[in-house]
C-alpha positions in Angstrom: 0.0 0.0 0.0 1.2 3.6 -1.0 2.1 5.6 2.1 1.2 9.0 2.1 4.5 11.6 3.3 4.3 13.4 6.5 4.1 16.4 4.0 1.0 15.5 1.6 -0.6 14.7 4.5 -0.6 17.9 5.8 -1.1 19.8 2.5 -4.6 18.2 2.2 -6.0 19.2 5.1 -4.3 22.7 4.5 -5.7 22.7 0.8 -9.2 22.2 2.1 -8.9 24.9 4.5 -7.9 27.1 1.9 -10.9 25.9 -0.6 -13.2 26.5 2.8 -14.5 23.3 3.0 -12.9 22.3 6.7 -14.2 25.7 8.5 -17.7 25.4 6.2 -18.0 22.0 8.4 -16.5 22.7 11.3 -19.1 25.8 12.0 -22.1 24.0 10.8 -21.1 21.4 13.2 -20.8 22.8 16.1 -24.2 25.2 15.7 -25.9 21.9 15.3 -24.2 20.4 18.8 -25.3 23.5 20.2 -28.9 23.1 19.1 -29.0 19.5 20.3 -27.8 20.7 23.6 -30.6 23.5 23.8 -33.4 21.5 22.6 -32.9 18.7 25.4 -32.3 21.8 28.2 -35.5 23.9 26.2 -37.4 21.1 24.8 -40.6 23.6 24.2 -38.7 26.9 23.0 -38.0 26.6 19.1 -35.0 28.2 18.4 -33.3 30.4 15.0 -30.2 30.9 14.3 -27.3 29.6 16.1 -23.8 31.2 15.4 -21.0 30.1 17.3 -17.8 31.5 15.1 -19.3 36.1 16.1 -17.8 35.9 19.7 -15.1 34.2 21.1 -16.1 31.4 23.2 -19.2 32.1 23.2 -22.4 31.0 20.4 -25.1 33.8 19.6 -29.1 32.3 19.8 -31.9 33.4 17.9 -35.1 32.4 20.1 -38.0 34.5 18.8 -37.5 37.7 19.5 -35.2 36.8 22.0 -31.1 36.8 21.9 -29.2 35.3 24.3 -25.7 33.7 24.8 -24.2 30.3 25.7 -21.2 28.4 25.4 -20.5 25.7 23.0 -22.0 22.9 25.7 -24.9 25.1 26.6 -24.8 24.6 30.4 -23.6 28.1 30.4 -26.6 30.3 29.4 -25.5 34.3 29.4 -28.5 37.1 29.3 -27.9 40.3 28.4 -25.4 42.4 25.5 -22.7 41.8 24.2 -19.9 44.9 22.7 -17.0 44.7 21.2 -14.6 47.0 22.2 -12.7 47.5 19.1 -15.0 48.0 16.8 -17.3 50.4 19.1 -20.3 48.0 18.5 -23.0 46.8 20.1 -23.3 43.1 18.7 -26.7 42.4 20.4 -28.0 45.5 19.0 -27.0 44.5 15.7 -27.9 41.0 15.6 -31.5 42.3 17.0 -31.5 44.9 14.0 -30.9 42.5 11.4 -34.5 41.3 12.2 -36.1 44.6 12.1 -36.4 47.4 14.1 -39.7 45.8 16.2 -37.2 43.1 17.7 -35.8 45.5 19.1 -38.7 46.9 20.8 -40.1 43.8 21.3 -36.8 42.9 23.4 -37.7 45.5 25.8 -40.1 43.0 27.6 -39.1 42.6 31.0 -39.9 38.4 30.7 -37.6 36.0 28.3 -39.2 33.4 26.7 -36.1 31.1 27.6 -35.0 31.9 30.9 -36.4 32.3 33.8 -38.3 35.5 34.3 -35.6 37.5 36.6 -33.5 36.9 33.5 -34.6 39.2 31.0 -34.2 42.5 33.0 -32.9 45.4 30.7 -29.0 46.2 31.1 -28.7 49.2 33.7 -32.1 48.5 35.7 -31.5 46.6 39.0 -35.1 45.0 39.9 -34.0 42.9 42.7 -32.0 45.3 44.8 -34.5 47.3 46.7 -33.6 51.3 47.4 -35.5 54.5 49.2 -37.0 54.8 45.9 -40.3 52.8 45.1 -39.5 49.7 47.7 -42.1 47.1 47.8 -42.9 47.9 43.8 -42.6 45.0 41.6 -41.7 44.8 38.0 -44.8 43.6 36.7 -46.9 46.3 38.3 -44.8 49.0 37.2 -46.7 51.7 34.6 -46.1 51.6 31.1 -47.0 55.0 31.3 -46.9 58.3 33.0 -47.7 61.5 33.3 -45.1 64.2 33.9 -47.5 67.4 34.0 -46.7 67.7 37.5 -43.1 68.0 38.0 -41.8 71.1 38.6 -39.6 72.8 35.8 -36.5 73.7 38.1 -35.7 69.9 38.6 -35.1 69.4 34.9 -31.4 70.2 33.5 -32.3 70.5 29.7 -29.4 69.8 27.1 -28.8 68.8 23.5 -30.5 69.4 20.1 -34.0 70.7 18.8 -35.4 67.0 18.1 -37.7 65.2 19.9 -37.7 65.9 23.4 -37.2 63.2 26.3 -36.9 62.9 30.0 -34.7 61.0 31.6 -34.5 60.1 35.4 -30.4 59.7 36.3 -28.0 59.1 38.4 -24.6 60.9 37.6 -22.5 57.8 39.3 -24.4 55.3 37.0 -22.1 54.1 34.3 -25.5 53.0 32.5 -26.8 56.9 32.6 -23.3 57.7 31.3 -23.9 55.2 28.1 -27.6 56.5 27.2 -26.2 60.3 27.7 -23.3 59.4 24.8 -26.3 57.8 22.9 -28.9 60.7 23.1 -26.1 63.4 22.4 -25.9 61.1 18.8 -29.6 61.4 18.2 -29.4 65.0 18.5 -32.5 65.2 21.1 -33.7 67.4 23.3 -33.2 65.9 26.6 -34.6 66.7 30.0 -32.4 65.8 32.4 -33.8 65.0 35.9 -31.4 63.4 38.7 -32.3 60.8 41.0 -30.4 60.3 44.1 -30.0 56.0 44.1 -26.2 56.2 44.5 -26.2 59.0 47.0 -25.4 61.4 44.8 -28.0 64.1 45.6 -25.1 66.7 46.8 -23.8 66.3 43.2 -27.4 67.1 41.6 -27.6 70.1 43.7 -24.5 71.6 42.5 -25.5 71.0 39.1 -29.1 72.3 39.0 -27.6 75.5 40.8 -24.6 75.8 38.3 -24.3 79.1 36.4 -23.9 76.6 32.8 -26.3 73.3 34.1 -25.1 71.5 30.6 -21.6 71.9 30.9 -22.0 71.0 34.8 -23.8 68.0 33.6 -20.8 67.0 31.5 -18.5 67.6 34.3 -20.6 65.3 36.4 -20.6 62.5 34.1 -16.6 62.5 33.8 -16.5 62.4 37.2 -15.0 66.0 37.5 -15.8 68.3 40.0 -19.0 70.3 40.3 -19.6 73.3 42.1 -22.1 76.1 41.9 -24.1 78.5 44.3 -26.8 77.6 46.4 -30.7 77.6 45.0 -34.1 76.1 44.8 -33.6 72.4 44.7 -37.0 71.7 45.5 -37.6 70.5 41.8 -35.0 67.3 42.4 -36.9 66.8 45.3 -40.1 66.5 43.1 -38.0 64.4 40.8 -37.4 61.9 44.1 -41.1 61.9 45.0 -42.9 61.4 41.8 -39.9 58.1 40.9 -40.7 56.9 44.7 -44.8 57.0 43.2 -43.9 55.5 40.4 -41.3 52.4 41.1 -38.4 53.8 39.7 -35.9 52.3 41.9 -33.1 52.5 39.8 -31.8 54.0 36.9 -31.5 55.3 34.0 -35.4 55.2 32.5 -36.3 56.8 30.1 -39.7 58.6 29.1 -40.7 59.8 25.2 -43.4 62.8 24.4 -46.4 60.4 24.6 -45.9 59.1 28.0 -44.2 55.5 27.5 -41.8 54.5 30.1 -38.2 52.3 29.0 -36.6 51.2 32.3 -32.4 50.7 31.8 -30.0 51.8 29.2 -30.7 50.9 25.3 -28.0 51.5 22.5 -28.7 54.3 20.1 -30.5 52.1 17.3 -32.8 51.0 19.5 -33.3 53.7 21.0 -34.2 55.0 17.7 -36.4 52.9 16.9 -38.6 53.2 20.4 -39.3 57.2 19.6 -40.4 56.3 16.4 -43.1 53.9 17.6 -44.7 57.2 19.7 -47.8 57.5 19.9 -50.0 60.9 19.5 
């Protein structure tokens, strides 16, 4: 029999990576252990796409309007989004924006169809820690929408463009706040600003409300700079406190377009953009 050399033998396999063929397998292999592994774990959720080859270490699912993370023997399930650094991009976002913008909103459902319900809790919003503000509320009996006719207009900071206007209720030491703030400033919109004390931080909003130049005050607050500024009314940031106590919001950022509708936790910039579009008259 014809032995084949050390050397052809490694030029095949080499030759069929080049042509693809090897990697072409190789992926479709593994999505398709991963989707066994799933289907015994989630024998009632049917499941979309599987790619395993986006993040290192980890494989991407498509489960209705759902996206969610595990690893390659899908004992490991991971909620929540996923960025890579380098590139500046939000892969969740993008994978959820590849099936249309209403994915996105759909997404913002506080229950997952896969995991268990605590699991599916927006990125920035902590549910299950209980604060000064709105203890004893639960998710599900949160409003989906408000009315902010009564707050007082010297508890708002207002900043940005000449867009569409929204309110946001913030804490400055929140590195979730500090995301959506990047994100709105991109839109371009008109943003009232209303700080929230969860991270005992209500000395900071006081110095920014009573700063000559509340915007730039803002900034400086954000980049963890020093504020300072004058004493004044603060009794608007105490309306802010009151009416989030009323209203559950126990932690931070949410969000609250023209018409109303209340988004609890931080969403990237496309999504974000797609929420204002669905507002309602």
């Amino acid at each position: 029999m014809r032995r084949l050399s050390l050397a052809r033998a490694l030029a095949v396999p080499a030759l069929l990576g080049l042509l693809g063929v090897p990697a072409v397998q190789a992926k479709a292999s593994a999505n398709a252990e991963v989707a066994k592994a799933l289907h015994r774990r989630f024998p009632q959720t049917p499941l979309g796409r599987i790619d395993c080859q986006q993040v290192a270490g980890l494989c991407e699912v498509q489960a209705g309007a759902n996206i969610f993370y595990v690893d390659r023997s899908a004992r490991y399930l991971v909620i929540g989004r996923v960025y890579d650094m380098e590139k500046r991009l939000d892969l969740t976002a993008a994978s959820q924006m590849a099936l249309g913008p209403q994915v996105l909103i759909a997404n913002s459902a506080v229950h997952s169809e896969v995991a268990e319900p605590e699991t599916g809790l927006a990125a920035g919003y902590d549910k299950a820690t209980p604060s000064a503000l709105g203890r004893g509320k639960t998710e599900e009996k949160l409003p989906e929408k408000v009315s902010l006719s009564a707050l007082r207009a010297n508890g708002a900071i207002v900043w940005g463009g000449t867009g569409e206007t929204v309110t946001v209720f913030s804490d400055f030491h929140c590195s979730y706040c500090r995301l959506l703030h990047q994100a709105l400033k991109e839109l371009g919109l008109r943003v009232e600003e209303r700080p929230i004390s969860i991270l005992g931080t209500r000395a900071l909003s006081d110095a920014v409300l009573c700063a000559a130049d509340q915007p730039a005050a803002l900034e400086r607050a954000y980049a963890g700079e020093a504020v300072t500024g004058k004493s004044c009314d603060t009794s608007g940031l105490d309306a802010n406190e009151a009416f989030a106590a009323t209203h559950g919001f126990s932690g931070t950022p949410v969000i609250v377009r023209s018409d109303g509708a209340v988004l609890r936790g931080y969403r990237p910039r496309e999504f974000l953009a797609a929420w204002l579009k669905a507002s309602q008259p």
